[in-house]
VODRENFI-95053 format. One record per atom (N, C-alpha, C): chain; residue number from 1; x, y, z. Coordinates in Angstrom, 1 decimal. Example, Ala and Ser with C-alpha at 12.3 -4.5 7.8 and 13.67 -1.06 7.14 Angstrom:
// residues 2
+---+-----+--------+--------+--------+
| c |   k |      X |      Y |      Z |
+---+-----+--------+--------+--------+
| A |   1 |   13.2 |   -5.7 |    7.8 |
| A |   1 |   12.3 |   -4.5 |    7.8 |
| A |   1 |   13.2 |   -3.3 |    7.8 |
| A |   2 |   12.8 |   -2.2 |    7.1 |
| A |   2 |   13.7 |   -1.1 |    7.1 |
| A |   2 |   12.9 |    0.0 |    7.9 |
+---+-----+--------+--------+--------+
This chain:
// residues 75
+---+-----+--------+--------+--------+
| c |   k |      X |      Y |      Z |
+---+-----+--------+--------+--------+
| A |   1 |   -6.6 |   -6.3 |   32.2 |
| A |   1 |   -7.6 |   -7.3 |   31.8 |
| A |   1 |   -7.6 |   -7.3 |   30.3 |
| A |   2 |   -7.7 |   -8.3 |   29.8 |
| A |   2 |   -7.2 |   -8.8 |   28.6 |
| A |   2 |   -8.8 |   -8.9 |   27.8 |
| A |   3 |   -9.8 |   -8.3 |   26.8 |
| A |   3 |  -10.6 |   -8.4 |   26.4 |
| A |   3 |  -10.7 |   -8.8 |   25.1 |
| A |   4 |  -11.1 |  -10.4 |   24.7 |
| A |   4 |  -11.3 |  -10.3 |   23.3 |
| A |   4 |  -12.5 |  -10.6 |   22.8 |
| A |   5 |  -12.6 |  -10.1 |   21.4 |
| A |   5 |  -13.8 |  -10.1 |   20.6 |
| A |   5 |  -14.0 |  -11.5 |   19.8 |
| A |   6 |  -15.3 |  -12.0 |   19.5 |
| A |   6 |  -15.1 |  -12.8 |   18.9 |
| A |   6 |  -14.6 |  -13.0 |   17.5 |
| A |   7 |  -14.5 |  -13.7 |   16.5 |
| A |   7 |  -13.5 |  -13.5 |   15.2 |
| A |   7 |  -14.1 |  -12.3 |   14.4 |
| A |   8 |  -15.7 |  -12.8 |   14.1 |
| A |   8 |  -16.5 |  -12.9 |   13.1 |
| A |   8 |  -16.6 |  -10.7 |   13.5 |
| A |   9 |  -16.4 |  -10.3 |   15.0 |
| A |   9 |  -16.1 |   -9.0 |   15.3 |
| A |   9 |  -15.2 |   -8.4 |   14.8 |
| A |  10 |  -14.2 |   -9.1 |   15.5 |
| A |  10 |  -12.8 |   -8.8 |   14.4 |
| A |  10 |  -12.4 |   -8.6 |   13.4 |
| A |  11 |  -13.3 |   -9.1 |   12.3 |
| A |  11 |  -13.5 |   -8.8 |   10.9 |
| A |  11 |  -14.4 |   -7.9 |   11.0 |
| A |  12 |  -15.2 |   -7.6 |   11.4 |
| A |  12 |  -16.1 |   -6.3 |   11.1 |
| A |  12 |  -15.1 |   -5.1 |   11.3 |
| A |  13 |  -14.5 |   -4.4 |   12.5 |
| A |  13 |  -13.6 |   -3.4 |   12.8 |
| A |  13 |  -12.2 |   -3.3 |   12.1 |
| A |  14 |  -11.8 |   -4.3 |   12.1 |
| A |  14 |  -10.5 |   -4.4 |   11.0 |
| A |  14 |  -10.7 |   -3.9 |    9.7 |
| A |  15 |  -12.2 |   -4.6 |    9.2 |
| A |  15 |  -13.0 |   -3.7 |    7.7 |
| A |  15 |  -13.1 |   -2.5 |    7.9 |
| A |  16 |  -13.5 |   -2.5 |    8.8 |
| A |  16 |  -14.2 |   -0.4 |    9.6 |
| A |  16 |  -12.8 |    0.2 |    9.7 |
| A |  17 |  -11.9 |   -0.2 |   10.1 |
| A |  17 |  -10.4 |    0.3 |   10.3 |
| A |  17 |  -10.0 |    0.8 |    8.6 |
| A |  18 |  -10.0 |   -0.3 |    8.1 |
| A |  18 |   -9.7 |   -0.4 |    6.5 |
| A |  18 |   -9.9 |    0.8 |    6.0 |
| A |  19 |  -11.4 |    0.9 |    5.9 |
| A |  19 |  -12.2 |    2.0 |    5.1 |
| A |  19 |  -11.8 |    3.8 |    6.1 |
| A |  20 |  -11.7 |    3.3 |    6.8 |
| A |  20 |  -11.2 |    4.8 |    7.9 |
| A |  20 |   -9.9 |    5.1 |    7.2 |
| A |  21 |   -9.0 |    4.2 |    7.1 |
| A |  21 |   -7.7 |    4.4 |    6.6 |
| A |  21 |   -7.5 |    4.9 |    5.0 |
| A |  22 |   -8.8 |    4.5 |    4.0 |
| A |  22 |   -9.0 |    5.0 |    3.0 |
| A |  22 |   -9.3 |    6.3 |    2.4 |
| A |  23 |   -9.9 |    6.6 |    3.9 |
| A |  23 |  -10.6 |    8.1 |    4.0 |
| A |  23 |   -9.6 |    8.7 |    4.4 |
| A |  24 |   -8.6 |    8.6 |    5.2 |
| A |  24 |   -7.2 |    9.9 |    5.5 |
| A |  24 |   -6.9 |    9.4 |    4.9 |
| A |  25 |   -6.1 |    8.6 |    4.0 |
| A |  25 |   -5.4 |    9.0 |    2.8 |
| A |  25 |   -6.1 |    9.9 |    1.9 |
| A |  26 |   -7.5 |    9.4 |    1.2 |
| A |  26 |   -8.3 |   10.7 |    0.3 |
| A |  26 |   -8.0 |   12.1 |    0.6 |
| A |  27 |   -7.8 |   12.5 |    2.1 |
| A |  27 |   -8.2 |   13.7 |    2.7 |
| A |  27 |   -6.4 |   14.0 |    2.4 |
| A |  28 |   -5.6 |   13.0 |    3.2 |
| A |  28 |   -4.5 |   13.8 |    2.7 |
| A |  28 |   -3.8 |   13.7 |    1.3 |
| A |  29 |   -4.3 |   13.0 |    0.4 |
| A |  29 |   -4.1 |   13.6 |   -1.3 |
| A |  29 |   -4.6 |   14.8 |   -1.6 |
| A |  30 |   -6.0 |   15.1 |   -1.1 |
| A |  30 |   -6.6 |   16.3 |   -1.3 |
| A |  30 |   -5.8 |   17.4 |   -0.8 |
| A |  31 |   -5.4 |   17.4 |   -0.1 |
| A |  31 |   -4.8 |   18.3 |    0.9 |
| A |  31 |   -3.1 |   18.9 |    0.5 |
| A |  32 |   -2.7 |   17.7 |   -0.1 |
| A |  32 |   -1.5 |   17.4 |   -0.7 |
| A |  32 |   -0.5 |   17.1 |    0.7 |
| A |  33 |   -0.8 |   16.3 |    1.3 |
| A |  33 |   -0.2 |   16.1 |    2.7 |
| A |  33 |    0.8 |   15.0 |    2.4 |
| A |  34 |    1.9 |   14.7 |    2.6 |
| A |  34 |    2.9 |   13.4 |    2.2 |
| A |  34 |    2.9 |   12.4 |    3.4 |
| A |  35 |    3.4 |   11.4 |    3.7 |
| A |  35 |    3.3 |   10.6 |    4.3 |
| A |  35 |    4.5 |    9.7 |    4.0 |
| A |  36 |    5.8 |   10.0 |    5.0 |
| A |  36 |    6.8 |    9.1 |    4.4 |
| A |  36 |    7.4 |   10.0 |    3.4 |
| A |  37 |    7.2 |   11.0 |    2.9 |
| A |  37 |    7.7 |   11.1 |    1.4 |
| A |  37 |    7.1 |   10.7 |    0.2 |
| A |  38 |    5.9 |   10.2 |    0.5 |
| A |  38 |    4.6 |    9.5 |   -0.5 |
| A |  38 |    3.5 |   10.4 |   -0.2 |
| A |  39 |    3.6 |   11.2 |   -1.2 |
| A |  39 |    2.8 |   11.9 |   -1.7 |
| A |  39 |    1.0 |   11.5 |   -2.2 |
| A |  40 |    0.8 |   10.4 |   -3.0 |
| A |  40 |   -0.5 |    9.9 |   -3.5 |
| A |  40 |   -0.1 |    7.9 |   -2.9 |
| A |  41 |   -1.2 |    7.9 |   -2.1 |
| A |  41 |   -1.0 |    6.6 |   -1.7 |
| A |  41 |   -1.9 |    5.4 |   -1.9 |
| A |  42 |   -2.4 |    5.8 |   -3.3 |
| A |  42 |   -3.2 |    5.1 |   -3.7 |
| A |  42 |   -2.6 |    3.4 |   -4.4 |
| A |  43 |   -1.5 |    3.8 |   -4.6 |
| A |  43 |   -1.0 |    2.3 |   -4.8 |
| A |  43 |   -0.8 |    1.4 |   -3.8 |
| A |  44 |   -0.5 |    2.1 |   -3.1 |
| A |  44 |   -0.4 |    1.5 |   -1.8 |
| A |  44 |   -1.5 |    1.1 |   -0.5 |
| A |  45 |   -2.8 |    1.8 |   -0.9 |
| A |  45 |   -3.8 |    1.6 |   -0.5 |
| A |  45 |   -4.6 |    0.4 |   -1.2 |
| A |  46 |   -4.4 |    0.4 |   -2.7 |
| A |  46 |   -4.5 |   -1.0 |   -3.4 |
| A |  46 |   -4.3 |   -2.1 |   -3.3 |
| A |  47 |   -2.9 |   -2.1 |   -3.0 |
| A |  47 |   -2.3 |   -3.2 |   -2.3 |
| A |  47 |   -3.0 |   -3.5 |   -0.9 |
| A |  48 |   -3.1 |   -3.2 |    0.1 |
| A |  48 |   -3.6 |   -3.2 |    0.9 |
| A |  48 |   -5.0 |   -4.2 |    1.2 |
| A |  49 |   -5.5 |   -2.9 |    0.3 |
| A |  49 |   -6.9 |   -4.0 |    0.1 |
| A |  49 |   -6.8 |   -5.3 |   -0.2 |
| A |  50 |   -6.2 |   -5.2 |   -1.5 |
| A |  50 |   -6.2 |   -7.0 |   -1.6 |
| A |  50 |   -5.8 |   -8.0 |   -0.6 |
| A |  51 |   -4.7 |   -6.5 |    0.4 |
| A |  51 |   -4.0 |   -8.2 |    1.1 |
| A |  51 |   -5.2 |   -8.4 |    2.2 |
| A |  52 |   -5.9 |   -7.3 |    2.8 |
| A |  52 |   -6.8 |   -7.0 |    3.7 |
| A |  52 |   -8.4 |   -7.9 |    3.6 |
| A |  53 |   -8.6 |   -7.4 |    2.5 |
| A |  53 |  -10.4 |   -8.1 |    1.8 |
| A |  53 |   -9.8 |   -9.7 |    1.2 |
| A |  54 |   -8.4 |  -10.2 |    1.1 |
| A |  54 |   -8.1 |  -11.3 |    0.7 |
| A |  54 |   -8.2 |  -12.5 |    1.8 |
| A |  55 |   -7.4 |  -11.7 |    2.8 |
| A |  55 |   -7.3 |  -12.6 |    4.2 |
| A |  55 |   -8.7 |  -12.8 |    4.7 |
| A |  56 |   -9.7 |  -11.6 |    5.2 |
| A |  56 |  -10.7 |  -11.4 |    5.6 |
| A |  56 |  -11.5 |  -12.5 |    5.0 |
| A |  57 |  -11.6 |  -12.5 |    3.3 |
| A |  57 |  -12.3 |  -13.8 |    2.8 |
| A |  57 |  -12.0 |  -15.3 |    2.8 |
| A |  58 |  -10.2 |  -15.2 |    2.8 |
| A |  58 |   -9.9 |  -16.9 |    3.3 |
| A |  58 |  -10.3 |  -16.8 |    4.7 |
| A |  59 |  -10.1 |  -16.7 |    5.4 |
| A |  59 |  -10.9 |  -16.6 |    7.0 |
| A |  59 |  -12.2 |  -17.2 |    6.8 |
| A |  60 |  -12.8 |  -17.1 |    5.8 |
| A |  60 |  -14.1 |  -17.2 |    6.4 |
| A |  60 |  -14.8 |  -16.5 |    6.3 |
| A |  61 |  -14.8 |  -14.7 |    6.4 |
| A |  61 |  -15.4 |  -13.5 |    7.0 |
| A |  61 |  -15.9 |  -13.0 |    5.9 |
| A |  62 |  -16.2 |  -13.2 |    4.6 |
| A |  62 |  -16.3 |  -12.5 |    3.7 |
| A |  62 |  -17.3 |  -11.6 |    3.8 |
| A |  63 |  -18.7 |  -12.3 |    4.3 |
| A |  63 |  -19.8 |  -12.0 |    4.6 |
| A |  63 |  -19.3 |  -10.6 |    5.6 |
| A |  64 |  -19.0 |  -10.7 |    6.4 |
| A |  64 |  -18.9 |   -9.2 |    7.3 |
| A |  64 |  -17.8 |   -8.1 |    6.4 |
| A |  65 |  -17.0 |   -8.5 |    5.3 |
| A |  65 |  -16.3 |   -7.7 |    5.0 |
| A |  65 |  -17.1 |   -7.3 |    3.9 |
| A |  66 |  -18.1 |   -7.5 |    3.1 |
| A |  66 |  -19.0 |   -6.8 |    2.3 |
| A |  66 |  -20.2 |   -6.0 |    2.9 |
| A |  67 |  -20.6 |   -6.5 |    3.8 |
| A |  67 |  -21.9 |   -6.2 |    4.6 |
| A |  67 |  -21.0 |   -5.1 |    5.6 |
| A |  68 |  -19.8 |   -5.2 |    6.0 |
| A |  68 |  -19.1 |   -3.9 |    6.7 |
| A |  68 |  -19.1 |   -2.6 |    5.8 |
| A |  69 |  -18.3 |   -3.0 |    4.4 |
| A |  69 |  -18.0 |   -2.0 |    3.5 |
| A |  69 |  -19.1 |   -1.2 |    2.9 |
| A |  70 |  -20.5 |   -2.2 |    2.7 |
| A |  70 |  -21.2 |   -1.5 |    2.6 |
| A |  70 |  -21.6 |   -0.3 |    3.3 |
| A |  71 |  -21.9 |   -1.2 |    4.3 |
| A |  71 |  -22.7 |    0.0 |    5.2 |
| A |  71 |  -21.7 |    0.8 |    5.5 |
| A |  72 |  -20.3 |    1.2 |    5.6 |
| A |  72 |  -19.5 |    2.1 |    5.7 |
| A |  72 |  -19.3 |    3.3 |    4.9 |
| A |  73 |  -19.4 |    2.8 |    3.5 |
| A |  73 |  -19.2 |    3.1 |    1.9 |
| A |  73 |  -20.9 |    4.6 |    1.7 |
| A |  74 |  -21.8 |    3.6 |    2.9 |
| A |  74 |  -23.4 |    4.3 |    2.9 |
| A |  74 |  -23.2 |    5.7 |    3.8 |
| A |  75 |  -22.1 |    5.4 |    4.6 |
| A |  75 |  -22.5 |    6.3 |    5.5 |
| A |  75 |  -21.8 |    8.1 |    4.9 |
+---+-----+--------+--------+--------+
């Protein structure tokens, strides 16, 4: 069975995904864990975001991707 969320969801968890993905990379810089052979992935987490919080805002969603990050950023 095939379950989908509606958009404005979709942008909430994709934000939530985002920020989760931010936090294991922190943990594995701290840790000094590589990934690929990439050691500090913060450039690459950079990138990311823009392309991530970019799309999210042309969409439409911007509202959930600030209002996500916050409360994520709180916890």
């Amino acid at each position: 069975m095939k379950v989908s969320l509606p958009p404005s969801r979709q942008a909430v968890e994709l934000t939530e995904v985002f920020w989760k993905m931010v936090d294991l990379s922190i943990e594995d810089n701290e840790n000094d864990v590589s990934v690929e052979g990439i050691s500090d992935l913060e450039f690459w987490m950079y990138k990311l975001f823009n392309d991530v919080s970019g799309y999210i805002s042309k969409k439409g969603f911007k509202k959930q991707w600030d209002e996500t990050t916050d409360r994520v950023k709180s916890e």
